[in-house]
Backbone atoms as SQL, in Angstrom:
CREATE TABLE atoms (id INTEGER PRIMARY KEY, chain TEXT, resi INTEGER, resn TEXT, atom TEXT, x REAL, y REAL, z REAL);
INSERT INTO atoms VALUES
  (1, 'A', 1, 'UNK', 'N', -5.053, 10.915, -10.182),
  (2, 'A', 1, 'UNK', 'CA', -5.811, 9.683, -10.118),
  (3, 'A', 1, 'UNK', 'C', -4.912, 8.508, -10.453),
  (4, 'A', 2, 'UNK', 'N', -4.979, 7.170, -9.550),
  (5, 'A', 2, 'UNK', 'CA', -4.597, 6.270, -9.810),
  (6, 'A', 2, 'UNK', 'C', -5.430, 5.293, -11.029),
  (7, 'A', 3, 'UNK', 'N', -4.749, 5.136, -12.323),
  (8, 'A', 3, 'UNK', 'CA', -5.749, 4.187, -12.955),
  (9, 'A', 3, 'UNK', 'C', -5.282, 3.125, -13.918),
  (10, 'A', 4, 'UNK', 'N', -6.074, 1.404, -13.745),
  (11, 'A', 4, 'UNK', 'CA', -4.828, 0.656, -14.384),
  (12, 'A', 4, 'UNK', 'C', -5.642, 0.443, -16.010),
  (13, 'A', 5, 'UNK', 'N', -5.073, 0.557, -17.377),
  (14, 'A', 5, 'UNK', 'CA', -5.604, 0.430, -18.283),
  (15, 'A', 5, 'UNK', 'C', -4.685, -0.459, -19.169),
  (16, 'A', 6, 'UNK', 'N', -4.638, -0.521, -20.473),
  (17, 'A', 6, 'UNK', 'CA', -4.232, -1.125, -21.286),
  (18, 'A', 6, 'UNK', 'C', -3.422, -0.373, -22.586),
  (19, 'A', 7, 'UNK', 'N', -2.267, -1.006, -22.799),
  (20, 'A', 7, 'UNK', 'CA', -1.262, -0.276, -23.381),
  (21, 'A', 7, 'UNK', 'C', -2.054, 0.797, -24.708),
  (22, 'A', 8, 'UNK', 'N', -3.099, 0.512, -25.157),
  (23, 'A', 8, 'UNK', 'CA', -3.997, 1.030, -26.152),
  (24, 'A', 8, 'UNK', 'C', -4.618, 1.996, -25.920),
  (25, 'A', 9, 'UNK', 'N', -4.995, 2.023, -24.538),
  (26, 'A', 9, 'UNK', 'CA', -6.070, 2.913, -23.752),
  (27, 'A', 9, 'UNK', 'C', -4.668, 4.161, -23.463),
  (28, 'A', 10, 'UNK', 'N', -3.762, 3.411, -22.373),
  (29, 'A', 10, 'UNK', 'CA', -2.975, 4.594, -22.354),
  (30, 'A', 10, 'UNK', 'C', -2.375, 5.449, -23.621),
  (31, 'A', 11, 'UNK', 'N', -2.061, 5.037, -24.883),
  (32, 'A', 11, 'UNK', 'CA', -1.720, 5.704, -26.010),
  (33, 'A', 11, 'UNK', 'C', -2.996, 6.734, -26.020),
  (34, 'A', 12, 'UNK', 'N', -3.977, 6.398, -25.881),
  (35, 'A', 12, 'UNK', 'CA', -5.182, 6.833, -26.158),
  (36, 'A', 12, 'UNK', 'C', -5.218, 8.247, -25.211),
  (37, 'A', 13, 'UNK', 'N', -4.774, 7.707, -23.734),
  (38, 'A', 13, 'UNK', 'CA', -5.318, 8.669, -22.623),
  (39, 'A', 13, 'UNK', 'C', -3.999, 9.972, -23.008),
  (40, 'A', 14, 'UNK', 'N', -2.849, 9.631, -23.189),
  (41, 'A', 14, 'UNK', 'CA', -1.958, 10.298, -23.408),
  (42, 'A', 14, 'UNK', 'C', -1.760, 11.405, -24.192),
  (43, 'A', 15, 'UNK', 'N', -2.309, 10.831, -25.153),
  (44, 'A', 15, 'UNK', 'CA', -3.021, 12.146, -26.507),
  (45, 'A', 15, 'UNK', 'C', -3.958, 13.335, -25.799),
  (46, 'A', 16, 'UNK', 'N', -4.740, 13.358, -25.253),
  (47, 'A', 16, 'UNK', 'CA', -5.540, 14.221, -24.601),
  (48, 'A', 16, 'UNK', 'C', -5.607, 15.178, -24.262),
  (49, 'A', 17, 'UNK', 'N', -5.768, 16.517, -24.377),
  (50, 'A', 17, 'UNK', 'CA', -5.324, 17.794, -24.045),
  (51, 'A', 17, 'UNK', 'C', -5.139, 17.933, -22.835),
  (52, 'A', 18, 'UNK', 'N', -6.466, 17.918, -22.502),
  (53, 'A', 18, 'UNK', 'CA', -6.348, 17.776, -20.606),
  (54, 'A', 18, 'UNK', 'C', -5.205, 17.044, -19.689),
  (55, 'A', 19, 'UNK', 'N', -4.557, 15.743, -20.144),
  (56, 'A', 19, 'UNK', 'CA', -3.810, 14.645, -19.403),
  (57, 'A', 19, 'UNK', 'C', -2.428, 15.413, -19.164),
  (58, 'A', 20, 'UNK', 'N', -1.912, 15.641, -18.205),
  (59, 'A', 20, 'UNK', 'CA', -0.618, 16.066, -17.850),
  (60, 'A', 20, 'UNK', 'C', 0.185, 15.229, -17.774),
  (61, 'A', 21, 'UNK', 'N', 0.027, 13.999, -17.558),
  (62, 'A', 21, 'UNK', 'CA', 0.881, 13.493, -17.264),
  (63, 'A', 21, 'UNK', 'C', 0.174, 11.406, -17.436),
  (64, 'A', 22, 'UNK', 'N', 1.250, 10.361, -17.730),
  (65, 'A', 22, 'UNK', 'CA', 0.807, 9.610, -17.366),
  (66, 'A', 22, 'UNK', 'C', 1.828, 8.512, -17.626),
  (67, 'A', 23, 'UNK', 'N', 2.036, 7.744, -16.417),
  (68, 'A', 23, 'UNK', 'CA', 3.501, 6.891, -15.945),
  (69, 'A', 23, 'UNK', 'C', 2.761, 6.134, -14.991),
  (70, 'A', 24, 'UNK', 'N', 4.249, 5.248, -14.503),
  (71, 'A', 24, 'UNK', 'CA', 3.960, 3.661, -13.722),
  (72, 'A', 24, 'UNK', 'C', 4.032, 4.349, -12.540),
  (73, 'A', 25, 'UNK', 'N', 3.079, 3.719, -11.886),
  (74, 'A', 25, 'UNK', 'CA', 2.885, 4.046, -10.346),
  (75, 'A', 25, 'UNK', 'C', 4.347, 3.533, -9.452),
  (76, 'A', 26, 'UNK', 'N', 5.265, 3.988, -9.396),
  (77, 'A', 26, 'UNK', 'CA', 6.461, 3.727, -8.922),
  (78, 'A', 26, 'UNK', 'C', 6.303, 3.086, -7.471),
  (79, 'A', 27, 'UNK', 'N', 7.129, 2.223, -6.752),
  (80, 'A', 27, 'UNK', 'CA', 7.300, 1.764, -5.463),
  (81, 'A', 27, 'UNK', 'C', 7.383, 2.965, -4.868),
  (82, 'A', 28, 'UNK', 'N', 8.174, 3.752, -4.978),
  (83, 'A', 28, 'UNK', 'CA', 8.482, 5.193, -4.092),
  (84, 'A', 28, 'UNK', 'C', 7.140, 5.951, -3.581),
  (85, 'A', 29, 'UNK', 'N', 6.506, 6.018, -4.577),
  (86, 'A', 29, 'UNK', 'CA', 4.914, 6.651, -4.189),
  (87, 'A', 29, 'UNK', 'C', 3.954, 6.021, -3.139),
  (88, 'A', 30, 'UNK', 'N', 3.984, 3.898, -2.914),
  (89, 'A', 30, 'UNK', 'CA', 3.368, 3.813, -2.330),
  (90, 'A', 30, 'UNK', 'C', 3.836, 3.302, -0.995),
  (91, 'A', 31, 'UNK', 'N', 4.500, 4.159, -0.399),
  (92, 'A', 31, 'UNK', 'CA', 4.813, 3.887, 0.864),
  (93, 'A', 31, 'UNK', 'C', 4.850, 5.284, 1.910),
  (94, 'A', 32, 'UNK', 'N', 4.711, 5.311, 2.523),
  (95, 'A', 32, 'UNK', 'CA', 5.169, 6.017, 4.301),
  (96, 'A', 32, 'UNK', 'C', 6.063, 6.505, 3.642),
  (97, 'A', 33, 'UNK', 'N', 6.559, 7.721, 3.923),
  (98, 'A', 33, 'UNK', 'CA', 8.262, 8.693, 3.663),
  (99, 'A', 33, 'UNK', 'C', 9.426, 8.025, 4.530),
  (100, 'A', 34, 'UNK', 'N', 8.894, 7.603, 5.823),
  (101, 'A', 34, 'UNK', 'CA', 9.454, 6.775, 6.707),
  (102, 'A', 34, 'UNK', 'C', 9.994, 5.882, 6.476),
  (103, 'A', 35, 'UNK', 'N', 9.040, 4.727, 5.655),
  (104, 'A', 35, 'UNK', 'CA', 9.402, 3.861, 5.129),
  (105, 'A', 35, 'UNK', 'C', 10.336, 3.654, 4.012),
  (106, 'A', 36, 'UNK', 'N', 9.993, 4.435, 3.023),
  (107, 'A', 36, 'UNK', 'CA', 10.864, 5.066, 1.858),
  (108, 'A', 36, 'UNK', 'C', 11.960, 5.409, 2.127),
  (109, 'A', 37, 'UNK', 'N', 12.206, 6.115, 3.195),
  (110, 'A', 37, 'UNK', 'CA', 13.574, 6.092, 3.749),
  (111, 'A', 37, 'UNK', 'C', 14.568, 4.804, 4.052),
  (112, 'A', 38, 'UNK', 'N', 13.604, 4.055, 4.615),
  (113, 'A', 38, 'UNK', 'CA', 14.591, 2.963, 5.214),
  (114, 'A', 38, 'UNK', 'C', 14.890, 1.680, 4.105),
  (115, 'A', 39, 'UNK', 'N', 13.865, 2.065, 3.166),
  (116, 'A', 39, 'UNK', 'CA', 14.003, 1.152, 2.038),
  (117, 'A', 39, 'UNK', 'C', 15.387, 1.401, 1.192),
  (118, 'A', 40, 'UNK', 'N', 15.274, 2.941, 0.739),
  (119, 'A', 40, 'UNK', 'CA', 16.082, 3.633, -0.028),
  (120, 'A', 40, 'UNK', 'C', 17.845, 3.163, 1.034),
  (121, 'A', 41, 'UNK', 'N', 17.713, 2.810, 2.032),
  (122, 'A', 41, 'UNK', 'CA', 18.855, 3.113, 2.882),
  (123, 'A', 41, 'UNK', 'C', 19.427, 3.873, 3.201),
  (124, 'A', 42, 'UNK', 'N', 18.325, 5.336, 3.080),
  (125, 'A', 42, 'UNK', 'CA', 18.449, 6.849, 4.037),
  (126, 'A', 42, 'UNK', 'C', 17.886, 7.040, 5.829),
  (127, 'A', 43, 'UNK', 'N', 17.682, 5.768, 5.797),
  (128, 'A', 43, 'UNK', 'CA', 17.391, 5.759, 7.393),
  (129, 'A', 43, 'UNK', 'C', 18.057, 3.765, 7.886),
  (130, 'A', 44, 'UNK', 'N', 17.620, 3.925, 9.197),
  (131, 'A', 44, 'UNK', 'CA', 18.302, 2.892, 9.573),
  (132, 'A', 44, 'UNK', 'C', 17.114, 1.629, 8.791),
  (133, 'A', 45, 'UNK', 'N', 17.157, -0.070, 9.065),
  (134, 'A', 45, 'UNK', 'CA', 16.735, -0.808, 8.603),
  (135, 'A', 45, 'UNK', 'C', 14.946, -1.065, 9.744),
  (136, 'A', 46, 'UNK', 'N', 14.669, -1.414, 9.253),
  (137, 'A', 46, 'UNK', 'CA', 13.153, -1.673, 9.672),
  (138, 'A', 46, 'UNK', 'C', 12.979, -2.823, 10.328),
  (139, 'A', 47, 'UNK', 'N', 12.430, -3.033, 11.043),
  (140, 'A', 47, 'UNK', 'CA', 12.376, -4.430, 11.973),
  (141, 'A', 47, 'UNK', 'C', 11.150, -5.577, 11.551),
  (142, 'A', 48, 'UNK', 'N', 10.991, -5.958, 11.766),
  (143, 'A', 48, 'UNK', 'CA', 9.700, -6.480, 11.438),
  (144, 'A', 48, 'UNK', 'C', 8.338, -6.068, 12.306),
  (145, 'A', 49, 'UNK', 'N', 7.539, -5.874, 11.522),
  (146, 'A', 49, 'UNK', 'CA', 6.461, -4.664, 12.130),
  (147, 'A', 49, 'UNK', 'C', 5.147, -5.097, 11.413),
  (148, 'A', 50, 'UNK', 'N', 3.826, -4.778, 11.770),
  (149, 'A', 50, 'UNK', 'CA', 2.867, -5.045, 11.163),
  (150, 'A', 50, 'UNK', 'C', 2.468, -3.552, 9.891),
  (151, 'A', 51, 'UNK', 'N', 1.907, -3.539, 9.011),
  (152, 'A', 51, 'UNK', 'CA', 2.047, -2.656, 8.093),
  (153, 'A', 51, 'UNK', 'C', 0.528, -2.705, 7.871),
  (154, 'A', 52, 'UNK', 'N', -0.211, -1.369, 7.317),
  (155, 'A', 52, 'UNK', 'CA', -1.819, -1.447, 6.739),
  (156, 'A', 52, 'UNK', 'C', -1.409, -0.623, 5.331),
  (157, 'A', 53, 'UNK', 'N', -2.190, -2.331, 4.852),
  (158, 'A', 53, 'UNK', 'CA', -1.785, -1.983, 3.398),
  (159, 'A', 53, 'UNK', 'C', -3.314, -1.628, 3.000),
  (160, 'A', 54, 'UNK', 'N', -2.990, -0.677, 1.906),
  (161, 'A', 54, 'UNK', 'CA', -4.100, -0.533, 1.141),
  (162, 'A', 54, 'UNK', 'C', -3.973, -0.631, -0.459),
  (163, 'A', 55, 'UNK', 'N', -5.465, -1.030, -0.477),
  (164, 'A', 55, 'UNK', 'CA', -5.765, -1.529, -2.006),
  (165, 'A', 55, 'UNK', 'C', -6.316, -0.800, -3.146),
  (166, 'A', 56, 'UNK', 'N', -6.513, -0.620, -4.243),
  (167, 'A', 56, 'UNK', 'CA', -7.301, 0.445, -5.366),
  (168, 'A', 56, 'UNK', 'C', -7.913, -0.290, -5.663),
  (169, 'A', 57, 'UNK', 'N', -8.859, -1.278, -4.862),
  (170, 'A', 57, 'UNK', 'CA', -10.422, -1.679, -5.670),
  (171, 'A', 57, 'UNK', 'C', -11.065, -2.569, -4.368),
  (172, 'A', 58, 'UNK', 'N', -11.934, -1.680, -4.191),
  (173, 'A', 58, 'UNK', 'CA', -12.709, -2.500, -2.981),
  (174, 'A', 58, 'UNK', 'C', -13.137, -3.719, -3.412),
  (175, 'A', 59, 'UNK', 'N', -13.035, -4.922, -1.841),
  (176, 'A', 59, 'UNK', 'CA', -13.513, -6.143, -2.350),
  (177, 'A', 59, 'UNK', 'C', -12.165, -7.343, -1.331),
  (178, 'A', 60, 'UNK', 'N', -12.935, -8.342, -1.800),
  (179, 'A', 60, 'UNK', 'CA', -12.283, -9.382, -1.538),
  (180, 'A', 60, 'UNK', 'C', -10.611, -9.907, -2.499),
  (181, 'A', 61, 'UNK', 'N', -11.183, -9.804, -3.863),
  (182, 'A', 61, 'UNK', 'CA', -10.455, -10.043, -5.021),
  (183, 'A', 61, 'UNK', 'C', -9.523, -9.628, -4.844),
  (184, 'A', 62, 'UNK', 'N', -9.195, -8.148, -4.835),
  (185, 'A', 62, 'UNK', 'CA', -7.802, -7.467, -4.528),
  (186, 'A', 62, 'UNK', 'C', -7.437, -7.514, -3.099),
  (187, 'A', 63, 'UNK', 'N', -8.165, -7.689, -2.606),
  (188, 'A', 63, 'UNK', 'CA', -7.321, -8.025, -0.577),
  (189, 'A', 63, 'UNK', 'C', -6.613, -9.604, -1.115),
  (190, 'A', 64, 'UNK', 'N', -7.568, -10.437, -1.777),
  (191, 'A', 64, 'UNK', 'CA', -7.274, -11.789, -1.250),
  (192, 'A', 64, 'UNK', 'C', -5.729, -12.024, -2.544),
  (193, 'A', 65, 'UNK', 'N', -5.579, -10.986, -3.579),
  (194, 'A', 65, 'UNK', 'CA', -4.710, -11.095, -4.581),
  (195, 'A', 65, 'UNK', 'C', -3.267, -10.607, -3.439),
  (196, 'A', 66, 'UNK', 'N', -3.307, -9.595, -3.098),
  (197, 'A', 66, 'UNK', 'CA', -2.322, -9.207, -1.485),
  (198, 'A', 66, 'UNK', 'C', -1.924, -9.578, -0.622),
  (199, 'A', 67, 'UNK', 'N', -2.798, -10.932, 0.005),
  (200, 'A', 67, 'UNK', 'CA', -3.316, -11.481, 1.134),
  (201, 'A', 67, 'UNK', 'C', -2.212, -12.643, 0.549),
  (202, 'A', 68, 'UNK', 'N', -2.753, -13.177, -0.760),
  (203, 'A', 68, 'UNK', 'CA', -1.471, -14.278, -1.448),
  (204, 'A', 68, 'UNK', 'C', -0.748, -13.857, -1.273),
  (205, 'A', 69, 'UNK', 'N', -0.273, -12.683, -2.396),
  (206, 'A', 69, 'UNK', 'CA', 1.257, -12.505, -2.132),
  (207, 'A', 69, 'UNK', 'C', 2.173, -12.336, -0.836),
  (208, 'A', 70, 'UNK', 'N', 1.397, -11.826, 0.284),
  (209, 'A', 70, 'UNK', 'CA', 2.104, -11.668, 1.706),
  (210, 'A', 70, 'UNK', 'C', 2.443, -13.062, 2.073),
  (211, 'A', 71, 'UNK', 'N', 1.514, -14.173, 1.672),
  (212, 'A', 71, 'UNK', 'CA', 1.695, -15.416, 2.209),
  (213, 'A', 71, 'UNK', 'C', 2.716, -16.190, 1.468),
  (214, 'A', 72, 'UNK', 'N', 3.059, -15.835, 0.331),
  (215, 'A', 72, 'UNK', 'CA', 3.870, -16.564, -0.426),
  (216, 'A', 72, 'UNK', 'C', 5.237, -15.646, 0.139),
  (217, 'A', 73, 'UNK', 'N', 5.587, -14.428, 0.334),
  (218, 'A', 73, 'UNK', 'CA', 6.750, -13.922, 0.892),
  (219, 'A', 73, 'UNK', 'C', 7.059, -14.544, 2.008),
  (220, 'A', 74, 'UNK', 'N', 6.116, -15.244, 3.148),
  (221, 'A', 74, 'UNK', 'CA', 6.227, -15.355, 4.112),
  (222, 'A', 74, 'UNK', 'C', 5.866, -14.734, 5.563),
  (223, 'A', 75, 'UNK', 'N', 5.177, -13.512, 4.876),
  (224, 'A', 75, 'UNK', 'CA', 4.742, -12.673, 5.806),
  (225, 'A', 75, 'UNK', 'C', 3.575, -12.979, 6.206),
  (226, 'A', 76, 'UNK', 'N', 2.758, -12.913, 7.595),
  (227, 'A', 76, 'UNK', 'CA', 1.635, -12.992, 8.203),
  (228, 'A', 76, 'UNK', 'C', 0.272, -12.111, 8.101),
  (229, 'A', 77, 'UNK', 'N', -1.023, -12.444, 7.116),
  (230, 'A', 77, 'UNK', 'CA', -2.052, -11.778, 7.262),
  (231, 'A', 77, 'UNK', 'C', -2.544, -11.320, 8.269),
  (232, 'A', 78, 'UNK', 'N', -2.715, -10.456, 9.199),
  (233, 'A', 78, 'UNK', 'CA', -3.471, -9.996, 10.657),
  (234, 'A', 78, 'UNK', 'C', -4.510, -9.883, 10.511),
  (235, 'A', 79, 'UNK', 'N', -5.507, -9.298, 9.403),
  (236, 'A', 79, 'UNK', 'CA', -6.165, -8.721, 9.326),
  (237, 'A', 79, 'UNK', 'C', -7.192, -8.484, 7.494),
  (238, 'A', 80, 'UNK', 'N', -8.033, -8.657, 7.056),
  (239, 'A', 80, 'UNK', 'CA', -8.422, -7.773, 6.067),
  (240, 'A', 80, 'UNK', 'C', -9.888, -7.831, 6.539),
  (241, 'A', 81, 'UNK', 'N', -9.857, -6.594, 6.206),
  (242, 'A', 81, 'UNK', 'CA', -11.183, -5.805, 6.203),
  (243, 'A', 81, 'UNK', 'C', -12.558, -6.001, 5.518),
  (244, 'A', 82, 'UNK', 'N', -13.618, -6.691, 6.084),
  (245, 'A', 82, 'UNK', 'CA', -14.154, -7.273, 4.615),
  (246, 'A', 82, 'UNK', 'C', -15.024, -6.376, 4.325),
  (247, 'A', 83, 'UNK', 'N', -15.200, -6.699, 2.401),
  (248, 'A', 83, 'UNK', 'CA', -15.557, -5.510, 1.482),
  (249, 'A', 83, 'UNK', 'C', -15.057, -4.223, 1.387),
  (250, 'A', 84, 'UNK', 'N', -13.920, -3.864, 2.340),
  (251, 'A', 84, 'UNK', 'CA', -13.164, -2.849, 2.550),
  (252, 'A', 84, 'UNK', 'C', -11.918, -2.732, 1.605),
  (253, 'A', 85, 'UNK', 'N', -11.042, -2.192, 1.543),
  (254, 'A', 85, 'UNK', 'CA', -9.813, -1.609, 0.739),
  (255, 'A', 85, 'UNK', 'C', -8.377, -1.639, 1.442),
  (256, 'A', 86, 'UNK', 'N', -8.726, -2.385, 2.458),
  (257, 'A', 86, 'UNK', 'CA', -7.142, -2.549, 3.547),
  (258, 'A', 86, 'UNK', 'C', -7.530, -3.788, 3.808),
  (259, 'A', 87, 'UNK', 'N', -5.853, -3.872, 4.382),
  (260, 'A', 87, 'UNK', 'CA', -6.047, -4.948, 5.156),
  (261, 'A', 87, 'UNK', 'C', -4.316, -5.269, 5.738),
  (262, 'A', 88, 'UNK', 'N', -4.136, -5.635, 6.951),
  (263, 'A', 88, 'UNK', 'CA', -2.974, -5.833, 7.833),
  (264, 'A', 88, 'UNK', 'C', -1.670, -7.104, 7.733),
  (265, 'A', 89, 'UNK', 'N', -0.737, -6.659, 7.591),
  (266, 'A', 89, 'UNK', 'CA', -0.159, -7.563, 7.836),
  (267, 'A', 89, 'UNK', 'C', 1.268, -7.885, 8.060),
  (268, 'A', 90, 'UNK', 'N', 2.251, -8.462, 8.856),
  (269, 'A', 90, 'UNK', 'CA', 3.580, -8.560, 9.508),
  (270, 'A', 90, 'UNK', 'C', 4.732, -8.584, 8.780),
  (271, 'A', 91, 'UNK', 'N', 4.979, -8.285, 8.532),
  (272, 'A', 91, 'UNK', 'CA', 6.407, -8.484, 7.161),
  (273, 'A', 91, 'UNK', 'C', 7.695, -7.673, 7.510),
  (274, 'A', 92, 'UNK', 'N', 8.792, -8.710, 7.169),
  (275, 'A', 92, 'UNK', 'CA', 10.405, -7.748, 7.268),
  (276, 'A', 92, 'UNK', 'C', 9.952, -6.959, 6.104),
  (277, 'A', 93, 'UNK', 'N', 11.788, -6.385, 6.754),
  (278, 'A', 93, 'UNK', 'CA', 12.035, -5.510, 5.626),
  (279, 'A', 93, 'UNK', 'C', 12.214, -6.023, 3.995),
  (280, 'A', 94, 'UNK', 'N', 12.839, -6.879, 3.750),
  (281, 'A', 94, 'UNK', 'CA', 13.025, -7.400, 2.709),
  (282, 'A', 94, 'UNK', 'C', 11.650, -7.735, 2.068),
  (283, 'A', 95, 'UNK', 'N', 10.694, -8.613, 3.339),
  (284, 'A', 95, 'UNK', 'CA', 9.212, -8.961, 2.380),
  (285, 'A', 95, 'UNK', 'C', 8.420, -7.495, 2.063),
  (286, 'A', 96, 'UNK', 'N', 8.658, -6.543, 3.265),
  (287, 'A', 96, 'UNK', 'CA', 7.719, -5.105, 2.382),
  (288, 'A', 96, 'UNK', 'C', 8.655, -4.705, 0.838),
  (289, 'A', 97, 'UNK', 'N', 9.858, -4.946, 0.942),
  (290, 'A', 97, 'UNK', 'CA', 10.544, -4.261, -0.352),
  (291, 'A', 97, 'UNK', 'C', 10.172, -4.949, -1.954),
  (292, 'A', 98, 'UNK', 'N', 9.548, -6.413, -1.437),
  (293, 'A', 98, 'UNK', 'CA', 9.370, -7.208, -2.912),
  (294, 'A', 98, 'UNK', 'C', 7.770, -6.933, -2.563),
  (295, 'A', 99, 'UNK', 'N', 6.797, -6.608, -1.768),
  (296, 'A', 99, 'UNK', 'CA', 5.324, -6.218, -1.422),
  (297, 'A', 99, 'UNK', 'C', 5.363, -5.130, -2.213),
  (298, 'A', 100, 'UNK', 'N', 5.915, -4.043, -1.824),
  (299, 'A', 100, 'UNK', 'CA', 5.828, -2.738, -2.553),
  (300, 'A', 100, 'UNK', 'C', 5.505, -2.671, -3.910),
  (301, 'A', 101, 'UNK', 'N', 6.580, -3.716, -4.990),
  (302, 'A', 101, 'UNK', 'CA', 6.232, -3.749, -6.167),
  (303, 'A', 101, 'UNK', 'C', 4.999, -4.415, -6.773),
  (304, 'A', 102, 'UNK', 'N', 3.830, -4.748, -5.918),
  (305, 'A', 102, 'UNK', 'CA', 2.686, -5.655, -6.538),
  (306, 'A', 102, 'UNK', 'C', 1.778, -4.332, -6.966),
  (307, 'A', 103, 'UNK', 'N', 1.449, -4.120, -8.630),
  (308, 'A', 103, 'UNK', 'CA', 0.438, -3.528, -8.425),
  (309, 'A', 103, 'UNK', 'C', -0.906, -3.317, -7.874),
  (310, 'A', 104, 'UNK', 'N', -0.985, -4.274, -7.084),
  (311, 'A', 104, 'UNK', 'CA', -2.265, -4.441, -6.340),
  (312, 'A', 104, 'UNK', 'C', -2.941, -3.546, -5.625),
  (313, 'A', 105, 'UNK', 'N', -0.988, -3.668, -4.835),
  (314, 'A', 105, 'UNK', 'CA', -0.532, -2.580, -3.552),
  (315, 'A', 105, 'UNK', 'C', -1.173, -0.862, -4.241),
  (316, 'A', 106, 'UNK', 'N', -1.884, -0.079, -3.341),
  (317, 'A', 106, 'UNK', 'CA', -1.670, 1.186, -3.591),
  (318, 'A', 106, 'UNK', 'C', -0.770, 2.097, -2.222),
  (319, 'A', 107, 'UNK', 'N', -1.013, 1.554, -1.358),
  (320, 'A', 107, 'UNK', 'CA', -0.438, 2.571, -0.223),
  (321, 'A', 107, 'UNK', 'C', 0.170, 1.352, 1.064),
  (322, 'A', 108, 'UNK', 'N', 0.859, 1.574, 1.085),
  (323, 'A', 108, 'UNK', 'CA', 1.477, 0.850, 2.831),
  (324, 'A', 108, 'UNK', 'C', 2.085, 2.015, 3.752),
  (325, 'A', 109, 'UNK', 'N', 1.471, 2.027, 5.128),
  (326, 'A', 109, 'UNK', 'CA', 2.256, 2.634, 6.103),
  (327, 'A', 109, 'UNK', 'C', 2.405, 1.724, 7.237),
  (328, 'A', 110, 'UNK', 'N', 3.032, 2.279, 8.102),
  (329, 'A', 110, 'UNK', 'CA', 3.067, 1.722, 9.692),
  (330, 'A', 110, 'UNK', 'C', 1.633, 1.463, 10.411),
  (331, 'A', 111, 'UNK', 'N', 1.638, 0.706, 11.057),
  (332, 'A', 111, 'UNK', 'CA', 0.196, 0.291, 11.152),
  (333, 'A', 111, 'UNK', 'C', -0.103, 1.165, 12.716),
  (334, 'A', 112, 'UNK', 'N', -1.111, 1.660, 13.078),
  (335, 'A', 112, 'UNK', 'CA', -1.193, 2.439, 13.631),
  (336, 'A', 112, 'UNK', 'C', -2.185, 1.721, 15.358),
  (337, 'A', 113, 'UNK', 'N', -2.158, 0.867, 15.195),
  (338, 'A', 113, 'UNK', 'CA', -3.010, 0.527, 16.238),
  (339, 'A', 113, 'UNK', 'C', -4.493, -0.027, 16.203),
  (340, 'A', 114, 'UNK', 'N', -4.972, -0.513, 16.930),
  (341, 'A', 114, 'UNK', 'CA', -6.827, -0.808, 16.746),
  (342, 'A', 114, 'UNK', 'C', -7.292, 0.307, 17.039),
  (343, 'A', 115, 'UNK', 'N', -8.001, 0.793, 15.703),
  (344, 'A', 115, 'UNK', 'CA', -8.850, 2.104, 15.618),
  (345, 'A', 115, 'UNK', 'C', -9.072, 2.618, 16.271),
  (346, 'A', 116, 'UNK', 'N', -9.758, 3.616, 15.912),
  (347, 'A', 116, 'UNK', 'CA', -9.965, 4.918, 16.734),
  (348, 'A', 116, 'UNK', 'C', -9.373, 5.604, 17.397),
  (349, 'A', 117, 'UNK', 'N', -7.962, 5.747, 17.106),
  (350, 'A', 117, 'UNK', 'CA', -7.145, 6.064, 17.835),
  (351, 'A', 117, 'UNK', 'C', -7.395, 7.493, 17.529),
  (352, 'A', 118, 'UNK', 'N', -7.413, 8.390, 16.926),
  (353, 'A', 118, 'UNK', 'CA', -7.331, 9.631, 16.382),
  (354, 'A', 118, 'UNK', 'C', -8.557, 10.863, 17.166),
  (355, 'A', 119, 'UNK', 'N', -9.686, 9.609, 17.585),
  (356, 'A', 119, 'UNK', 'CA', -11.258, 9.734, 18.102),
  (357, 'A', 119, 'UNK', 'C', -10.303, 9.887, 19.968),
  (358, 'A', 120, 'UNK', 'N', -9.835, 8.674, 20.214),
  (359, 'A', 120, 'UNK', 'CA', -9.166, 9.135, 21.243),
  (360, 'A', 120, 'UNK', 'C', -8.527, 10.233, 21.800),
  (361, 'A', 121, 'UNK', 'N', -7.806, 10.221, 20.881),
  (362, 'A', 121, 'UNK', 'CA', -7.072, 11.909, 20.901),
  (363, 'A', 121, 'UNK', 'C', -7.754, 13.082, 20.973),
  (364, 'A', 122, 'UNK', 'N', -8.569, 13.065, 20.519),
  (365, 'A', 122, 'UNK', 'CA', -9.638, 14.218, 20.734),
  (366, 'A', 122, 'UNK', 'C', -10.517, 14.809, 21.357),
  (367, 'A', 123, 'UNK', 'N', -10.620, 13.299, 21.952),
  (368, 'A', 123, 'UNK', 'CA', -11.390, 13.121, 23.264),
  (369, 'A', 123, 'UNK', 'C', -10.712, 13.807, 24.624),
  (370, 'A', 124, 'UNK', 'N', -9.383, 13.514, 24.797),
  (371, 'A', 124, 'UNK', 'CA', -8.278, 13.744, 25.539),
  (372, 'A', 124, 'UNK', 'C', -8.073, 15.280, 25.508),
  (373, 'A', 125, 'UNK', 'N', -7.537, 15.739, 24.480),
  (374, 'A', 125, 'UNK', 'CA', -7.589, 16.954, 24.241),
  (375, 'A', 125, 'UNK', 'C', -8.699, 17.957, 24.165),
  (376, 'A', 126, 'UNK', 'N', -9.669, 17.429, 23.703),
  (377, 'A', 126, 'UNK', 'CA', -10.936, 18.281, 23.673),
  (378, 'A', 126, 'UNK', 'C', -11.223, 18.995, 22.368);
C-alpha cells in the first residue's frame, strides 16, 4: 500500500508486528520500466511524448496540484479526468525526470492512445 502520513504516525506504523516494511516511495517505482530505463541512461533518451500520469487521491486537488507542476516545468496539460485519478500530459525528458519526484505523482507511463484501445483488441481477435 501506498500511504502518506506524518513523521509520528510512521514511528508509530513501523513498530507494528504486522508492517514489513516502510520507506519513501522512490522515483524508480513510479514510472514505466521503459521509462526507468531511459531515465537511468540504460536505454536511449526519450523524445518528447505525451505521458498518463496518475494520482493517489481522487479529485480535482491532486490532478490540479500535478496539473501546476507540469505547467510550471513547462510541459502541456492534454487532459485530466474529472473526479478521476489521471490525467495527460506532454513533457521532455528532463520535465518527466523533475515530474517524477512530486509526491503527488503515483504512476507515469507512455500514454497509450484514446481509450478503449484494449476493448478494440478483443474485438479484432475475438
Amino acid at each position: 500500500f501506498l500511504v502518506e502520513m506524518s513523521a509520528d504516525t510512521r514511528k508509530r506504523v513501523t513498530e507494528l508486528p504486522f508492517v514489513r516494511w516502510v520507506g519513501p516511495y522512490h522515483p524508480e517505482y513510479r514510472v514505466e520500466g521503459v521509462l526507468r530505463d531511459a531515465l537511468t541512461g540504460r536505454a536511449a533518451r526519450l523524445e518528447p511524448q505525451r505521458y498518463s500520469i496518475m494520482v493517489g487521491e481522487r479529485g480535482a486537488m491532486r490532478q490540479g496540484e500535478v496539473a501546476e507542476a507540469v505547467r510550471k516545468l513547462g510541459g502541456t496539460v492534454e487532459l485530466i479526468e474529472a473526479g478521476g485519478l489521471r490525467l495527460e500530459a506532454t513533457l521532455t525528458q528532463p520535465q518527466l525526470e523533475r515530474l517524477v519526484r512530486s509526491n503527488a505523482v503515483q504512476y507515469i507511463d507512455r500514454w497509450g492512445g484514446p481509450g478503449e484501445v484494449d476493448m478494440n483488441n478483443v474485438r479484432e481477435v475475438g
